[in-house]
N, C-alpha and C positions, 0 to 999 in steps of 0.2 A: 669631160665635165657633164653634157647632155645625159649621160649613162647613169653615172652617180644622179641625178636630179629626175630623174624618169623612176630611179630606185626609190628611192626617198618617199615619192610622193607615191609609189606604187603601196609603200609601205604605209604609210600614213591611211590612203585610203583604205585598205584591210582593215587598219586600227580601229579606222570611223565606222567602219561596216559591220564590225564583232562589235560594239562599245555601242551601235543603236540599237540591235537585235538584242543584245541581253539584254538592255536596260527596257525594250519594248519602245521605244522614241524612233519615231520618223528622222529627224532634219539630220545628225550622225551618219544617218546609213545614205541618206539621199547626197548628201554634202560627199562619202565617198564613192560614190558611182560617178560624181561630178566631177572629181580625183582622175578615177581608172579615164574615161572620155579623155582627160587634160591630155593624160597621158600620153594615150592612144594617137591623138592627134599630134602632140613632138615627136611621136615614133615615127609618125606618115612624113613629118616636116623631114626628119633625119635622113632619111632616103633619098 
């Protein structure tokens, strides 16, 4: 379940990260780097 949910939001934050860059808007891309982090840190919890 952790896997799928690590995915998802792995997913998500790409989305946000292509979706600020084209459109030239900050909060999008900053909102997925905040994503990847989340991420990153259930991956260190998972271990």
């Amino acid at each position: 379940m952790k896997n799928v949910l690590l995915l998802i939001l792995l997913l998500i934050a790409v989305a946000m990260i292509i979706l600020g860059v084209k459109a030239s808007i900050l909060p999008p891309a900053l909102t997925g780097v905040g994503f990847i982090v989340i991420a990153l840190l259930f991956y260190r919890k998972k271990e």
